[in-house]
N, C-alpha and C positions, 0 to 999 in steps of 0.2 A: 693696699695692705701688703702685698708679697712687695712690692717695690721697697716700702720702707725698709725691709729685713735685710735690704743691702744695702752697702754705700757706692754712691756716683758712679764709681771708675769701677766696682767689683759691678752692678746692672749694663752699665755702658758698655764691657767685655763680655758680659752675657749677650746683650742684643746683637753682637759684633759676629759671635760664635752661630747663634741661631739664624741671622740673615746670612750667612756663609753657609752654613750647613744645608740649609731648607734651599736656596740656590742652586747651590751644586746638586743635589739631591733631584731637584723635581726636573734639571736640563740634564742629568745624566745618560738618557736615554741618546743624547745627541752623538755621544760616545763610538755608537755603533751604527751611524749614519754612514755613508759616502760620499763624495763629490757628487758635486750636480754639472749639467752640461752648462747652463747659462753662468759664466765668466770666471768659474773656476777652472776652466782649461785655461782661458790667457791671464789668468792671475797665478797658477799654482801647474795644474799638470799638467799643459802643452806650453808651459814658458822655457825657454830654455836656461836664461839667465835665472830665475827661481832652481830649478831642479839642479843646477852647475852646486848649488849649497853656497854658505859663506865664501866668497874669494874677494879678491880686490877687484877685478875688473868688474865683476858682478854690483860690487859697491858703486863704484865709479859709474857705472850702468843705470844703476838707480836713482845717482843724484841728476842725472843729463837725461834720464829719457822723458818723453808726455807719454808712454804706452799707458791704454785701457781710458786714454782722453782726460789724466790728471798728473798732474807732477806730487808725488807723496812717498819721496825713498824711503822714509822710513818703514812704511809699509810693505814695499816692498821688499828692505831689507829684513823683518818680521818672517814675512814668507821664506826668504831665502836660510833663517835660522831653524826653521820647522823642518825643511827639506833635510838639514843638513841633519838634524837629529833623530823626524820621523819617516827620513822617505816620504814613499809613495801612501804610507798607510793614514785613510783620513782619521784615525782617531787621534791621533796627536794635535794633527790642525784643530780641529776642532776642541780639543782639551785646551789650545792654547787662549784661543776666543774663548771658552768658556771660563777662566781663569782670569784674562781681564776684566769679564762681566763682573765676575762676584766681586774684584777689586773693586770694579767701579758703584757698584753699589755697595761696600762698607766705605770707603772716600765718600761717599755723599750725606752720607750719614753721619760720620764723623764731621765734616763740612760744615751741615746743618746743625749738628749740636753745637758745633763750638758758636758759630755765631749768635743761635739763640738761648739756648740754655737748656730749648725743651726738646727733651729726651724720648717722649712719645710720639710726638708727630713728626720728629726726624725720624724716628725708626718708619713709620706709618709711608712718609714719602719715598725715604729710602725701597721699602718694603714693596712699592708700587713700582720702580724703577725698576726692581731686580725681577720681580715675577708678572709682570704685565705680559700679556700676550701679543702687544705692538711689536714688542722687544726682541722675539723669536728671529725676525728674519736677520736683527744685525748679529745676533749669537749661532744661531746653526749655518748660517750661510758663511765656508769658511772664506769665502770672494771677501766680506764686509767685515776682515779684519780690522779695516781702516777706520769704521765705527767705534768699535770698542777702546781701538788703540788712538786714536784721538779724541776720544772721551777720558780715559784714563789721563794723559798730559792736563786734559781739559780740569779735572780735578785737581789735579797737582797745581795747576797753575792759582787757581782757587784758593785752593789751602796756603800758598804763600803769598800770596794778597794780603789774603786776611791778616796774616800772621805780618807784613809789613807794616800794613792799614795800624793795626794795635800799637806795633814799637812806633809809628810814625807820630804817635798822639803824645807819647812820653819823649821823643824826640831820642831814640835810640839810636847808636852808629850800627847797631845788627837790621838797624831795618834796610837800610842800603840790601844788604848780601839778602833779604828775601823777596826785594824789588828786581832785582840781579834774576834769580832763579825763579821768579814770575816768567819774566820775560822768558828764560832759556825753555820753560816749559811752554810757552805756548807757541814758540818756534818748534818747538817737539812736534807740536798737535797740529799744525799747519802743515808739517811734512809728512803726517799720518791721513790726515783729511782738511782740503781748506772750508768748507762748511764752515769749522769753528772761529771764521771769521770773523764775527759777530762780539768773539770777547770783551774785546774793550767796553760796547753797550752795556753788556750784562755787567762789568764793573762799576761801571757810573752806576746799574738799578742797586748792585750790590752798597754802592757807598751812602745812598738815600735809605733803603732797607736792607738788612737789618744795622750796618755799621754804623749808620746816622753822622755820616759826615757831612752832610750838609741838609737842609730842612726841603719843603713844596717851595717856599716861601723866598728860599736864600738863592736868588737865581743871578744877584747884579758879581758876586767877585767870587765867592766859594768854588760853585759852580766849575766857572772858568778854570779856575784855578785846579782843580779836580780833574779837568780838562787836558788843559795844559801838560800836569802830570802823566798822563798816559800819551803823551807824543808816539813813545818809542813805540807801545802795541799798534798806533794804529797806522805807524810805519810799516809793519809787519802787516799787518792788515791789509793795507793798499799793495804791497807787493805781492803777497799770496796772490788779492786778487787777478794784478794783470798777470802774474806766470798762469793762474788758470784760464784765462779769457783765451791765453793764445796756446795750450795745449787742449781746451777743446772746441776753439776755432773751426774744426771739421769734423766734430763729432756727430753734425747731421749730413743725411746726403739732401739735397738744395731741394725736393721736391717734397719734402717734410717739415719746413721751415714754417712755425703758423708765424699768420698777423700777431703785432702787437696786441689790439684790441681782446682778440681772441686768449692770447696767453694772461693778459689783466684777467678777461672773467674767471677764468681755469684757477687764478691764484685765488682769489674771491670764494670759489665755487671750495675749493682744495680746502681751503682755511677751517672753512665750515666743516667739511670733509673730515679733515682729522680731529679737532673736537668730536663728532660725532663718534670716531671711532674708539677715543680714548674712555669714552662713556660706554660705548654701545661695543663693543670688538667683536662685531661679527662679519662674513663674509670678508676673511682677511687673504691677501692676494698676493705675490711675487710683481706682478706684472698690471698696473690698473692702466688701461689704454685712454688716449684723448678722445671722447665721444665728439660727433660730427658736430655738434654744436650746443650752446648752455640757453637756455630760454632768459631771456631777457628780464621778467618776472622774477625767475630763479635768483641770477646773478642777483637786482637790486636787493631781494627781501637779506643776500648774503650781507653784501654792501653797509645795507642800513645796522644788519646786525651787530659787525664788525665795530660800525662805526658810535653807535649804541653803548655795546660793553665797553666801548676805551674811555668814551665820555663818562660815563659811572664810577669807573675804578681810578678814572683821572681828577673827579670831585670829591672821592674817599679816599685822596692819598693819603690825607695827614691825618685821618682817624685810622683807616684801614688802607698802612703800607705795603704790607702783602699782596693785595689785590694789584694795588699797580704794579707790584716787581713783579708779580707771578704772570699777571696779564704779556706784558710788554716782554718779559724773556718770551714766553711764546711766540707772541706776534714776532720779532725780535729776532733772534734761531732760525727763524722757517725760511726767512727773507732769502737766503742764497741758495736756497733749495724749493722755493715754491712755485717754479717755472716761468718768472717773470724773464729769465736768461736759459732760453729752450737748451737740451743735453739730453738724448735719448729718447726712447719712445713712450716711458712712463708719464700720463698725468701728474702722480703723484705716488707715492712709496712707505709703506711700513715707516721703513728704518731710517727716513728723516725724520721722525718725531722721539730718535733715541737720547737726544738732549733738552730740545725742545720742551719735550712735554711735561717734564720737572717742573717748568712755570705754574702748567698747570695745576700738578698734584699741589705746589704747594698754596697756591689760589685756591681750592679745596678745603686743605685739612688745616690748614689755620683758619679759612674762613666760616670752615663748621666748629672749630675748637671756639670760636668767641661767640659767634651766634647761640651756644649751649650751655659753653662754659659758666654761665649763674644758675643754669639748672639744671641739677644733679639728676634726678630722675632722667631728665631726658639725653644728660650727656652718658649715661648706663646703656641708652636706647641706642646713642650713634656709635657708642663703643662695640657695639654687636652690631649694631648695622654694619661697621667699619671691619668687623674680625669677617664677616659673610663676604663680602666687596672681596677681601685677601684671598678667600678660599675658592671666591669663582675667580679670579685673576690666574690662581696656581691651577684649575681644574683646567679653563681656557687654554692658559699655557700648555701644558701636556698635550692637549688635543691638537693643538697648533703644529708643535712639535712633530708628530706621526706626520704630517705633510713631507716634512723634509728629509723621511727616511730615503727616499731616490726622487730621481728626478720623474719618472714616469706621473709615481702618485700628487707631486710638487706641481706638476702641470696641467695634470686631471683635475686636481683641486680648481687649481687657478682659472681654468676654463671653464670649472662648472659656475663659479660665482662672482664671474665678470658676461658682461656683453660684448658682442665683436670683437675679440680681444684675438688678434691677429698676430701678434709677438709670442701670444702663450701658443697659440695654434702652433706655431713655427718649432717653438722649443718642444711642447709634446709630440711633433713630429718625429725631431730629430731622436729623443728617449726613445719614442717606440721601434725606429730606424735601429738603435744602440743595441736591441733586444731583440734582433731579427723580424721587425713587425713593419715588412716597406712598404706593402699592398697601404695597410690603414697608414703607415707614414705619408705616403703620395699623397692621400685624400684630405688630408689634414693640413699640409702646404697646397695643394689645391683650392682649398677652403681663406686659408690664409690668406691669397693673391687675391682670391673674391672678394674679400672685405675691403683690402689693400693693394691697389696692385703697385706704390709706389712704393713696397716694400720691398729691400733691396734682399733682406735676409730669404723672403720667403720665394723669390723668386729661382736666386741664388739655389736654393734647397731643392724644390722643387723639381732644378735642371738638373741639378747631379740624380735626382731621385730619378727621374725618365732616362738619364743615359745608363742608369741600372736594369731599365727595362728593354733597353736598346731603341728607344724613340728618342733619334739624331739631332732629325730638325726639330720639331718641337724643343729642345733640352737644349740645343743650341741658341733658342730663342729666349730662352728664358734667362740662362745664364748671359746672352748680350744685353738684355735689358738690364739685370744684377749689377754689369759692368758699369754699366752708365748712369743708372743711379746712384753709384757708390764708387766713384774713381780713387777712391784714394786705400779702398779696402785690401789690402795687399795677397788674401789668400784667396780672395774672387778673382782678382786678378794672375794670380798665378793658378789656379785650379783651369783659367778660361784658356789661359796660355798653353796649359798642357794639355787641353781637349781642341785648340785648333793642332798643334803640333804632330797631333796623333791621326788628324783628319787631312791633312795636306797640304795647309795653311802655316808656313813656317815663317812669314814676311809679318804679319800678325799675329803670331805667337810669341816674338821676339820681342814685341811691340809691348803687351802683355807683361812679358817678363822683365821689361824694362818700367813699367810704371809698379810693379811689386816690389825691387829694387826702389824707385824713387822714394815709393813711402815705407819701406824697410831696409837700407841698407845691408841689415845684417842679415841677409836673407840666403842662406847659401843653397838651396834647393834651387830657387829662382836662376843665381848666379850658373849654377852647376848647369840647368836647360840652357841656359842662354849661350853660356862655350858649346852645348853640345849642337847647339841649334848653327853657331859659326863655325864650328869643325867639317860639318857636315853644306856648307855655303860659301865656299874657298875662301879659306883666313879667320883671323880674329876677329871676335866680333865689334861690328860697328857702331860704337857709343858702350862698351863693355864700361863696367863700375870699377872695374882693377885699377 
């Protein structure tokens, strides 16, 4: 009834203004957050090349580095424009992420209307996209620009699909120029985050539903042909992938490296995992650690499950398209991020399900909009069911939110509603260290290595925390283990070089600052001990980077 009293495009800029609004609105508190310790220093305030602001060699910097274990200048050049407008102050950073978000949720929405028609349940999935509380970690955390901002391409590149897909039926010469800008955008999105690797897939679900260019049925030439067309993304595709295989090549130290076997159940276990939490969102974490192992049980009942719904949604393609587009974008998405190719110490993560989980929503609210839709009475019932779902989404979010006003509380959180979680130990260490609190810092990376002792980081921490106490050997020992789990970390290496230099050991300090140098050339601290350590060892030094 209020819907009739407008037309189309006067409701459609209403819903546009109210998902922008209520967005911005309920993350503005994020405004007045801070940086946190975990990888906004080597993304934003201890980068050098970031805080230098827009320059050329800065650019050039960004298209040739793997720094932070991924190739994505773009992203990094993002950061370097925020430096250059907001400094040091995080609210700009974070205005800036917050400003992609809302982008990205009216693009999706827009996205979805155009392809379907309906104006409701786009707004409704949009509406789950922008105010989900999964979604907090890629928006307040200003490290995970790369989210946003290759989500946003990720749209873009959508939108001129479609809009080819369309001219391509009437056999338009405009469809070339938005096959053209398909491509340029998701070369965009692959140098902001390669995650969005997966494109191409979700184009092919996209041409079965909703654009219906080809049928379940039409598998012997359409198909191919549909195929065929997408060459060039999945060029792009395959390249993304090897530049990232070989910038995060050494993103583990070798004694962290699990079995294959092991990382299949975890993806199994994970899969499950985040459905659960896109339903359930509680107990949400920065930091979810690999448990010692999956019970066997567990894994299969995942397994069967998995393999259950694909069978179902894959018999109901051609009555219910949805289900398979929605199902398979999820399964789909997750694939380059569900640890079947280990990176870091995370099981699994928030803010991989910030594209991903779209599948789902819209597996959902199409699939409650048909199930209902001949019955009025009860579609009144899901429509308030579905306005309550929005209102604890935006209550959730807010709550979510307060975590990431500093890092202390971000890791307190974290550690209260995870187990063994030996990375979050480490980071609420270092917070409480930040805030003069070393006593309970020490006990907390002490705590760390007990869960973990093949962790590089907590060891690491640990010895500089004892050489604050003045315990040598101890703090010596812990810092050489650091070393050698983790040879390639450059400021373990050079912090270990500066604590032999200063103890008598200049032959091994040198050593030190020679391997900080191999894996950072531009390291000029490094460089700077290492002439003073040959000054002082008659001549230049032997194997110097000059």
């Amino acid at each position: 009834m209020f819907a009739a009293n407008f037309t189309r495009k006067q409701l459609t800029a209403m819903i546009c203004f109210a998902l922008a609004a209520v967005t911005l609105l309920v993350y503005s508190p994020v405004l007045w957050h801070g940086f946190v310790i975990y990888d906004d220093p080597d993304y934003i305030t201890g980068n050098a090349h970031v805080k230098a602001g827009l320059t050329w060699p800065g650019i050039v910097w960004a298209f040739t580095t793997g720094d932070a274990a991924n190739w994505h200048p773009l992203t990094w050049i993002s950061h370097m424009a925020d430096w250059q407008l907001f400094g040091s102050n995080p609210a700009g950073h974070h205005l800036t992420n917050l400003l992609f978000h809302t982008a990205n949720s009216l693009l999706l929405f827009i996205l979805l209307n155009q392809l379907t028609g309906a104006i409701w349940r786009s707004f409704f999935v949009a509406a789950l996209f922008a105010w989900h509380p999964l979604h907090v970690e890629s928006v307040a955390w200003a490290s995970e620009r790369k989210d946003v901002l290759s989500a946003f391409f990720w749209m873009l590149t959508l939108l001129a699909y479609v809009r080819f897909a369309n001219l391509s039926k009437v056999q338009s010469p405009k469809s070339k120029v938005f096959y053209i800008l398909a491509l340029v955008f998701f070369a965009c999105g692959l140098m902001s985050k390669p995650m969005v690797v997966t494109l191409p897939f979700v184009l092919l679900l996209l041409d079965f539903w909703p654009l219906e260019r080809f049928t379940i049925y039409d598998l012997r030439f359409t198909i191919w042909r549909l195929v065929l067309e997408k060459i060039p993304f999945f060029a792009l595709t395959i390249a993304s992938c090897f530049i990232t295989y070989r910038v995060q090549s050494g993103a583990l130290w070798p004694s962290q490296s699990l079995s294959f076997h092991f990382r299949l159940a975890n993806a199994l276990m994970c899969y499950v995992r985040y459905i659960s939490k896109i339903f359930w969102p509680t107990d949400l974490a920065l930091i979810y650690p690999y448990p010692h192992y999956w019970p066997f049980a567990g894994v299969a009942v995942a397994a069967g499950l998995l393999v259950l719904l694909s069978a179902i949604f894959t018999f109901h393609a051609k009555r219910f398209p949805y289900l398979f587009v929605g199902w398979f974008w999820f399964l789909g998405m997750l694939v380059p991020a569900i640890g079947l190719v280990q990176v870091g110490v995370q099981a699994m993560a928030d803010r991989y399900t910030y594209l991903p989980g779209i599948g789902i929503f819209i597996l959902v609210v199409w699939g409650v909009n048909d199930l209902l839709n001949s019955q009025p009475q009860k579609m009144k019932i899901a429509t308030l069911a579905g306005s309550v779902v929005i209102a604890c989404c935006l209550i959730c979010t807010s709550i979510q939110l307060t975590y990431w006003r500093s890092s202390p509380e971000l890791f307190l959180h974290t550690v209260k509603v995870t187990t063994d979680n030996y990375a979050a130990e480490d980071c609420l260490g270092k917070a409480l260290e930040s805030i003069g609190k070393n006593d309970d810092a020490g006990k907390l990376y002490a705590d760390a290595v007990r869960i973990e002792p093949d962790y590089p980081m907590a060891q690491f921490d640990l010895g500089m925390n004892l050489l604050e106490h003045g315990d040598l050997n101890e703090a010596s020992n812990h810092l050489a283990i650091a070393v050698q789990l983790s040879p390639r970390n450059p400021v373990m290496q050079f912090d270990f070089g500066t604590y032999l230099a200063q103890h008598g050991n200049p032959a091994e300090a040198a050593a030190h600052f020679k391997a900080a140098l191999a894996s950072r050339p531009d390291f000029p601290e490094a460089q700077k001990q290492l002439d003073l350590l040959s000054a002082t060892t008659n001549g230049p030094a032997n194997g110097s980077t000059r």
